[in-house]
Structure formats: structure tokens, C-alpha cells
C-alpha positions as CSV (number, residue, x, y, z in Angstrom):
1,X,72.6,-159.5,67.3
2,X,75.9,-160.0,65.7
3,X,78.2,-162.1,67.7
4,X,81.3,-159.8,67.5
5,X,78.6,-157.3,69.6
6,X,78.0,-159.6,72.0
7,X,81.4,-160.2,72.4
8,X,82.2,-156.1,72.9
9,X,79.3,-156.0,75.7
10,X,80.4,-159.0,78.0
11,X,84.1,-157.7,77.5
12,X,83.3,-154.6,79.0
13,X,85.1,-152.8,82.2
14,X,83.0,-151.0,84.5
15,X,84.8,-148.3,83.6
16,X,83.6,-148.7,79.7
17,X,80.1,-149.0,81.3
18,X,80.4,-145.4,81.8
19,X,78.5,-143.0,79.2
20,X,80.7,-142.0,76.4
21,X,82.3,-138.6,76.2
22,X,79.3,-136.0,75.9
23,X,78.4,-134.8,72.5
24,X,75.9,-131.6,72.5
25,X,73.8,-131.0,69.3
26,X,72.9,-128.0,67.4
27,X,70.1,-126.1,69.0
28,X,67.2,-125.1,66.9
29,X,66.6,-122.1,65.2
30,X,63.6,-120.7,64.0
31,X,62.8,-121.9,60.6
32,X,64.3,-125.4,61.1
33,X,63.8,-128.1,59.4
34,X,62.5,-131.1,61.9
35,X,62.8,-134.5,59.9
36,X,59.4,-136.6,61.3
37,X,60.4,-140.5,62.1
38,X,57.8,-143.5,63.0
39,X,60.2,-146.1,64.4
40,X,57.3,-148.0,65.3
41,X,53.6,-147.8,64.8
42,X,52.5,-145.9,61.2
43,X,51.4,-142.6,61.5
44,X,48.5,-142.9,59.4
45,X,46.7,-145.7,62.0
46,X,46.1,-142.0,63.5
47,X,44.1,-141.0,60.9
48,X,45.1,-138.0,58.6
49,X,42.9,-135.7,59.9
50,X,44.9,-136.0,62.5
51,X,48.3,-135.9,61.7
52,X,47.9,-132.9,59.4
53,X,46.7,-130.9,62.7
54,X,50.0,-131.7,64.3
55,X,52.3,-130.7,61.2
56,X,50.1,-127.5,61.2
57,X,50.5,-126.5,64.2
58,X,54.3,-127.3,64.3
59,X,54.8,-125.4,61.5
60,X,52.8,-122.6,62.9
61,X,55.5,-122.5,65.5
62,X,57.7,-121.7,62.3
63,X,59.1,-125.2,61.8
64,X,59.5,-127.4,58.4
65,X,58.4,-130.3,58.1
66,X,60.1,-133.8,56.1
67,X,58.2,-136.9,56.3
68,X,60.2,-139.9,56.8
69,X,60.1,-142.2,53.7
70,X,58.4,-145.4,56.5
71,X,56.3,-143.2,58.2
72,X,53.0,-144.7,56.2
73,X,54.4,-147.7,55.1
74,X,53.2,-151.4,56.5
75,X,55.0,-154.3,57.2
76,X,53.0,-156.2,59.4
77,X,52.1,-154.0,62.8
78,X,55.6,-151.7,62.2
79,X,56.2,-148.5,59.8
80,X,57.9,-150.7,57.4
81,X,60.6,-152.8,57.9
82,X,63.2,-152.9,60.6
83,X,66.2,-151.9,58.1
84,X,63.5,-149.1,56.7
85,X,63.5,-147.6,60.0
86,X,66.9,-147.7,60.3
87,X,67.3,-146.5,56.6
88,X,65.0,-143.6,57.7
89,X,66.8,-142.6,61.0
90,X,70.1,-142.6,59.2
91,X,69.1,-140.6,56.4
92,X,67.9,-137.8,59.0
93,X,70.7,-138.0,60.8
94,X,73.2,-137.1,57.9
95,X,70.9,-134.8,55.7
96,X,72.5,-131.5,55.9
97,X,68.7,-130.2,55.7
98,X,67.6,-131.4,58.3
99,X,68.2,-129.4,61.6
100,X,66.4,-131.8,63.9
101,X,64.0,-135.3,64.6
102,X,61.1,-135.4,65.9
103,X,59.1,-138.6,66.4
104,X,55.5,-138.6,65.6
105,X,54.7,-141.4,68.5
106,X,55.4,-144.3,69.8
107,X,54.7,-147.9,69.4
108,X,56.2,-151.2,70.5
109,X,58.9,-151.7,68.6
110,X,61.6,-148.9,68.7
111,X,64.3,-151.1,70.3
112,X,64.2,-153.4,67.2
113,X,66.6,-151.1,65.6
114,X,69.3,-150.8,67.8
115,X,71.3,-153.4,66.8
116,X,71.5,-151.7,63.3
117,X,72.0,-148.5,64.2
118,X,75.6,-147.3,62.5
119,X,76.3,-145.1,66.5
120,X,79.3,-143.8,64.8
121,X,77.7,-142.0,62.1
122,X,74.9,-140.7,64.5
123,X,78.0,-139.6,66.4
124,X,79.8,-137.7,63.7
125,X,76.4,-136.1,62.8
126,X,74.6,-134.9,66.1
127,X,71.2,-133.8,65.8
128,X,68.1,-132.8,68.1
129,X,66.3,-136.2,68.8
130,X,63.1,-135.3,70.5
131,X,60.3,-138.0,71.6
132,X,58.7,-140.0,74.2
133,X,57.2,-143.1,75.0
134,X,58.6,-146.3,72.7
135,X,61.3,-143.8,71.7
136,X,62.4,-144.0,75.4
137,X,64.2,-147.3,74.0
138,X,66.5,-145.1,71.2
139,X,67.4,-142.0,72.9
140,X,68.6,-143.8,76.0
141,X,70.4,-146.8,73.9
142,X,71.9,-143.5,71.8
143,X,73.3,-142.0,74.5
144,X,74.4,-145.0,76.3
145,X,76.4,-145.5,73.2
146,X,77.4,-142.8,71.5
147,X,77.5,-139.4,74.2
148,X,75.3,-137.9,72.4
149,X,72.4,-135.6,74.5
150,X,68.9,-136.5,73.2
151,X,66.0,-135.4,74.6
152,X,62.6,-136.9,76.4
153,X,59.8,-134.1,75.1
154,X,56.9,-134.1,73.1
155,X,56.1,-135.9,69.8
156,X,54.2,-134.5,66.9
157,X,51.2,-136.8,68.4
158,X,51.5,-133.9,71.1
159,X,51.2,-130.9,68.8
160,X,48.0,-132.8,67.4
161,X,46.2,-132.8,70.5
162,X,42.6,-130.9,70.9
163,X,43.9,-128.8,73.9
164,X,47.5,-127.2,73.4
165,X,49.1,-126.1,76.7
166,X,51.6,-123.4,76.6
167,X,54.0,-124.9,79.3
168,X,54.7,-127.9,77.1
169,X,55.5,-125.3,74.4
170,X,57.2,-123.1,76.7
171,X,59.8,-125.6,77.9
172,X,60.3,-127.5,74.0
173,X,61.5,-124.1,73.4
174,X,63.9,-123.9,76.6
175,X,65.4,-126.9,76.2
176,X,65.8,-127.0,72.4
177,X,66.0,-123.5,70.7
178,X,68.0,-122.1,73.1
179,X,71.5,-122.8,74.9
180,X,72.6,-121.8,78.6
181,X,74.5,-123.5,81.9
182,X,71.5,-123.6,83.8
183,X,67.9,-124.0,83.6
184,X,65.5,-124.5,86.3
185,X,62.1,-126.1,85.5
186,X,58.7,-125.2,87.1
187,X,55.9,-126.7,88.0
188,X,52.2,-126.7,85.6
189,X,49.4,-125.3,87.6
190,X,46.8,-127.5,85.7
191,X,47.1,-130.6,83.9
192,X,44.8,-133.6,81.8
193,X,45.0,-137.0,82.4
194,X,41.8,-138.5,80.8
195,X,41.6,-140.4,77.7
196,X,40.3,-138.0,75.6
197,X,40.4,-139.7,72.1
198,X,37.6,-142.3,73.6
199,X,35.4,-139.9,73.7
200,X,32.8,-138.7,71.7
201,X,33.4,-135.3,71.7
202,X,37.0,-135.5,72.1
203,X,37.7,-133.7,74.8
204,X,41.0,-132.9,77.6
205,X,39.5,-132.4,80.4
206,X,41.8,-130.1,82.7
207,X,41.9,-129.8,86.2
208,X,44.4,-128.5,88.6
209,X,47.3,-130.6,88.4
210,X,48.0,-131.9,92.2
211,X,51.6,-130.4,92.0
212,X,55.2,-132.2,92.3
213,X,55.1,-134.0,95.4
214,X,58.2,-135.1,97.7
215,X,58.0,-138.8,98.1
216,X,61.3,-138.7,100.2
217,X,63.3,-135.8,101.2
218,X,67.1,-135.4,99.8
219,X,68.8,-133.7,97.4
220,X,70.8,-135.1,94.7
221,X,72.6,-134.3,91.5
222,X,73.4,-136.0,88.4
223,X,73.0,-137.1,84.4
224,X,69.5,-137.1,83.9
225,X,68.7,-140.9,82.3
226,X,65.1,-142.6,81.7
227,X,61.5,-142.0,80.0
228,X,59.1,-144.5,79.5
229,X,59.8,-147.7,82.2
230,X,58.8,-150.3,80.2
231,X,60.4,-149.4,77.2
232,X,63.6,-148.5,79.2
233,X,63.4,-152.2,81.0
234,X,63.3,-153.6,77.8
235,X,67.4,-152.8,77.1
236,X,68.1,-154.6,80.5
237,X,71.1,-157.0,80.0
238,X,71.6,-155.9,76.4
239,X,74.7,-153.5,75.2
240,X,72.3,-150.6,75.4
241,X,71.5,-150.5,78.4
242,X,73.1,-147.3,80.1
243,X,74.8,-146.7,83.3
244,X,72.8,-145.4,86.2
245,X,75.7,-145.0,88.3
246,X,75.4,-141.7,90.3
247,X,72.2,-141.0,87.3
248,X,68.9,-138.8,88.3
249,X,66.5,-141.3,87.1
250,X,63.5,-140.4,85.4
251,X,60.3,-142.9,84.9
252,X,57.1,-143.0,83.4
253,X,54.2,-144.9,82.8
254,X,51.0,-145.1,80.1
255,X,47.5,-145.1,79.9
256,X,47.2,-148.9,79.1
257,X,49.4,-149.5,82.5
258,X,47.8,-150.9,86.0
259,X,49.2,-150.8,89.6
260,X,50.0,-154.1,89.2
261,X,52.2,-153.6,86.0
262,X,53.6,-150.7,87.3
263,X,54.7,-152.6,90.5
264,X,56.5,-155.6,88.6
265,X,58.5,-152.8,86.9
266,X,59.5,-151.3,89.8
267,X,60.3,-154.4,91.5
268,X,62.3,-155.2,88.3
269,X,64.5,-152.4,88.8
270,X,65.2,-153.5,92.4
271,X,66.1,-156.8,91.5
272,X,68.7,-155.3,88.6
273,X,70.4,-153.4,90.9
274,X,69.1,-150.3,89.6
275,X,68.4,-148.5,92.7
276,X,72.1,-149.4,94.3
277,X,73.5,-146.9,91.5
278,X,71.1,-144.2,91.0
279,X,71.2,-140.9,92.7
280,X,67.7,-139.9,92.8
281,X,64.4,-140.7,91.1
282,X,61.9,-138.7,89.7
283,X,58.4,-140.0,88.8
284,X,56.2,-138.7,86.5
285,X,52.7,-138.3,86.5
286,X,50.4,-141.3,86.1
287,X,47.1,-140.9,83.9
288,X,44.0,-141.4,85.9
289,X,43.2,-144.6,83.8
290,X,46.0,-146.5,85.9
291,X,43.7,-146.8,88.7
292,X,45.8,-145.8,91.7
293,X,43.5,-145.3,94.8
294,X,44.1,-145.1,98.4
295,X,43.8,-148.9,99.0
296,X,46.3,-149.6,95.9
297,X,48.4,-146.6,95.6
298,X,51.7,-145.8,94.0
299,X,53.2,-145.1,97.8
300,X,52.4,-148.7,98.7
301,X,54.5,-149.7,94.9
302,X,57.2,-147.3,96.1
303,X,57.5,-148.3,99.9
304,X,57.8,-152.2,98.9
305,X,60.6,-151.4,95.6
306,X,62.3,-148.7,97.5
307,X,63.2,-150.2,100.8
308,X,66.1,-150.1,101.9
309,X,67.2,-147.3,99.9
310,X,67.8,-143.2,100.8
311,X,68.1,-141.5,97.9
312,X,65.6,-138.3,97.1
313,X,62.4,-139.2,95.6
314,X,59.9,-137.1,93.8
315,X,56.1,-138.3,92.0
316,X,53.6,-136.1,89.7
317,X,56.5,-134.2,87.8
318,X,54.5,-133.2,84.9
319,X,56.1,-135.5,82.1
320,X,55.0,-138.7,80.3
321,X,51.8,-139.5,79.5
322,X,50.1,-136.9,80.3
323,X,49.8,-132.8,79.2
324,X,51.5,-130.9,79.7
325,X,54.7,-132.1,79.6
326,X,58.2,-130.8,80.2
327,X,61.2,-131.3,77.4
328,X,64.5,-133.1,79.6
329,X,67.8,-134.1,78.3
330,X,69.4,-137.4,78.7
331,X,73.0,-137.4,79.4
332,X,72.6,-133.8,80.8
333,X,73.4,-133.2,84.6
334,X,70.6,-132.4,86.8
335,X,70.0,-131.1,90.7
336,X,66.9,-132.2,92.4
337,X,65.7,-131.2,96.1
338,X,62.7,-133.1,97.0
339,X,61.9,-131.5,100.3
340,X,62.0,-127.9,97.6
341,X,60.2,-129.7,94.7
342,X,62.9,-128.3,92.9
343,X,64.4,-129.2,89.4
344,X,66.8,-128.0,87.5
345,X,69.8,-128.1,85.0
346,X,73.5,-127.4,86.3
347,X,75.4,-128.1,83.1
348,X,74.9,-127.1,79.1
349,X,71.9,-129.1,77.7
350,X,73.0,-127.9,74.1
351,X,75.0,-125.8,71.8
């Protein structure tokens, strides 16, 4: 990190902690051109097979399609280098042509580039950034930054899957290709949590999805920050971190994670301070490969990391790593009611 950064960061007021002014991109239109980033992992370690079934099928929901320059390139375990990612995301961001980004996955590695990141040209050039998991680390540092509404939703990896699930369609569409002052989300009756590309016959098994659950009652309202924990924990004490004063806070975990992991992340957001300044929290649901049971459960996690604390809680909202999945904006303000199990948008999400 350059020093004269550093310097900005530890010279900031709490009042400059504060997100910047909102800035609302373009929503999409049908027949938009999506540019296609891998800020992390290669898109080919997928296999091609499989990434052509998720350009089809997004372009069967009458998008176009531009491959990022890195997306296949290898520089070690990353798509290319860290200033070919950067290169990539920049290019996107000021192509007239392109209408929106979309990130195929994840990875590791996401956060490398945001001490390169030009935030004043991704400023004067808002555009739809749409992705979850490792991009957690981008669209939160973004908006921190910048003001600029990006969006937790699915990734082209999403689109690719064997089983496609009409409410993670239904509210991609909502949230991105059309504008409004409020929007209140629903729950999905049935959901799939297994990890269906170990499997022979690869399979997503669905069931019916145990429904949004109140952990404690209360309603709150504010921005909506968050997305993948550990990826978001990963900006803690850096310049990119953003506020979470008076924020809805939004968390969710992968298929890799344990309730032991899961438990030092919530602990670590006790111990920042994190849960002094939020509003609420909303929890996402947790595949069935974390291992939560009755003797090791994610109320025990909560009950420990949460003491102390009365803000509104809600667990098994269906986003993260499992389908389907709802499309959120970060930066956007948001009204939650525990007790209800209800969600929902109370300010413009877009233009």
C-alpha cells in the first residue's frame, strides 16, 4: 500500500468514515451487454463444459456476453496478474459497451486489488457490479469508497448450475433490470445445500428450505452492507473497510466452512466493535456441509458473539452459498422485522 494511503486512512474523522455520497448505476435493459470478470480464481479450472452452460444460459435470458482479457490466464493460483485484474476491471468499467459486470466466481484473492483500483474513475463511470463470495471483498471496499451501489447476487458460476431456480432469476431481475422506491423480498419455499459437483451424477438435491427464521425479535432499518464473512473480515483495519454504523448487516458463509471457523468469525466481529454499530444482522443460509447439529449449533455461535447486544437478528435468509439466492444492494437502505420475517427495500436500489 502506498504510504500517502495510509496516511489518508489514519487521518480520517469519524465523520469521513461515513459512506460517500450515493451513486446509483444504470439498470439493465434487455439486450445488455454484461462484461464477465475473474478477479480471482480462472474460469477455465471449471472446466469449459462448464462455463459455456453458464454464458448460455445468460444469454438465453437475452444478455451479451464479453470475456475479460484475464479470465483464462495463469499467474500462479490467480487469473493473471494483480495489475491484469485491475487492467480488466477498469476496462469494464469505462467501455461504453458494456452495460454491466458480472463475476464468474470467486476465489481467494479479490482484495488484492484494491489498493490499485483508480475509485474515482469507477466513480465517474458507474456500472452494475453483480457477484458473491471472494467478490464480497470489492463491492463492499467500492462502496465504502466511492458511493457507488453494488450488488451481492449471483455469478455466472450460478447460471451454470445443473438445477436453475426461478427465484434467484426472479429477484436478479428485480433488483437489476428494473428501478422503484421499494421492494420487498420473499421467502424460497425449497432450497439445495448439498455439494452437488462431488457427485457422480451431479445432482442438487432440493428439499424444502426451512424458511427465514427470527433469531431475535426487533425491527430495524438501515444501508444494507456485507456478503461473504470471511472475505468481508479480511478489509478489517484497512481503508476499505466500510462503516457499519446504523448498517443492516448481511453475512454468509461456504461450503469449505466449519462451526468452529464460523465461530472465530463471529467472535472477530465482536471484538472489532462491529456489533456496537450495526442495526441489525441478517444471516444467510449455511450449506449442510458445515456440520451444524443440535449439540454444536449456530444458536450456541450466536448466543456467545451476540451477548450483550439487542438488535434484530434473522438466520436462513436464502442468500450465499446456497440456491437459490436473492440479488441485495450494498449501500442501499433496508427495513427488517424479525418477529415478521420480513425484508425489504425503503429507498431507490438503482436508476
Amino acid at each position: 500500500m502506498e504510504v500517502d494511503e495510509w496516511s489518508l486512512f489514519l487521518d480520517l474523522t469519524a465523520e469521513d468514515m461515513k459512506m460517500a455520497s450515493q451513486v446509483y448505476p444504470q439498470h439493465l435493459e434487455p439486450g445488455a451487454t454484461l462484461g464477465v470478470i475473474a478477479t480471482s480464481t480462472p474460469i477455465d479450472v471449471a472446466g469449459d463444459a462448464l462455463v459455456e452452460v453458464g454464458f448460455d444460459r445468460l444469454r438465453g435470458h437475452g444478455f451479451e456476453l464479453v470475456e475479460a482479457a484475464n479470465c483464462r490466464k495463469r499467474w500462479g493460483h490467480t487469473a493473471g496478474t494483480i495489475q491484469e485484474r485491475v487492467d480488466a476491471l477498469h476496462q469494464f468499467f469505462v467501455d461504453p459497451n458494456i452495460d454491466g459486470i458480472i463475476s464468474f466466481w470467486g476465489g481467494m484473492q479479490s482484495h488484492q486489488l484494491l489498493e490499485y483500483l483508480d475509485f474515482e474513475l469507477v466513480a465517474a463511470n458507474p456500472k452494475v457490479l453483480v457477484g458473491y463470495s471472494d467478490l464480497t471483498a470489492l463491492t463492499n471496499g467500492i462502496t465504502a469508497r466511492t458511493g457507488l451501489v453494488t450488488y451481492s447476487g449471483p455469478s455466472v458460476v450460478t447460471f451454470a448450475k445443473p438445477t436453475q431456480f426461478e427465484y434467484s432469476w426472479r429477484w436478479f431481475e428485480e433488483v437489476l433490470m428494473n428501478d422503484g422506491d421499494e421492494l420487498r423480498f420473499e421467502a424460497s419455499p425449497v432450497c439445495s445445500d448439498n455439494v452437488w459437483y462431488e457427485r457422480d451424477d451431479r445432482a442438487m438435491l432440493e428439499r424444502e428450505a426451512p424458511g427465514w427464521r427470527c433469531y431475535r425479535k426487533g425491527i430495524a432499518e438501515g444501508p444494507i452492507m456485507g456478503g461473504n464473512f470471511g472475505t468481508l473480515l479480511l478489509l478489517a483495519a484497512t481503508p476499505y473497510w466500510p462503516s457499519m454504523e446504523g448498517r443492516i448487516l448481511f453475512v454468509e458463509e461456504d461450503e469449505v466452512e466449519s462451526p468452529a471457523t464460523i465461530d472465530r468469525m463471529f467472535v472477530q466481529a465482536r471484538q472489532m466493535g462491529v456489533f456496537d454499530d450495526i442495526a441489525g444482522l441478517v444471516v444467510g443460509r449455511f450449506p449442510a456441509s458445515v456440520g451444524f447439529s443440535d449439540d454444536d449449533s449456530l444458536a450456541m455461535i450466536l448466543d456467545d458473539a451476540l451477548r450483550g447486544y439487542e438488535f434484530p437478528v434473522m438466520v436462513d435468509v436464502d442468500f450465499g452459498h446456497t440456491d437459490p439466492r436473492m440479488t441485495f444492494p450494498l449501500g442501499v437502505g433496508c427495513r427488517m422485522d424479525a418477529q415478521a420475517l420480513t425484508l425489504a427495500l425503503v429507498e431507490p436500489w438503482i436508476r
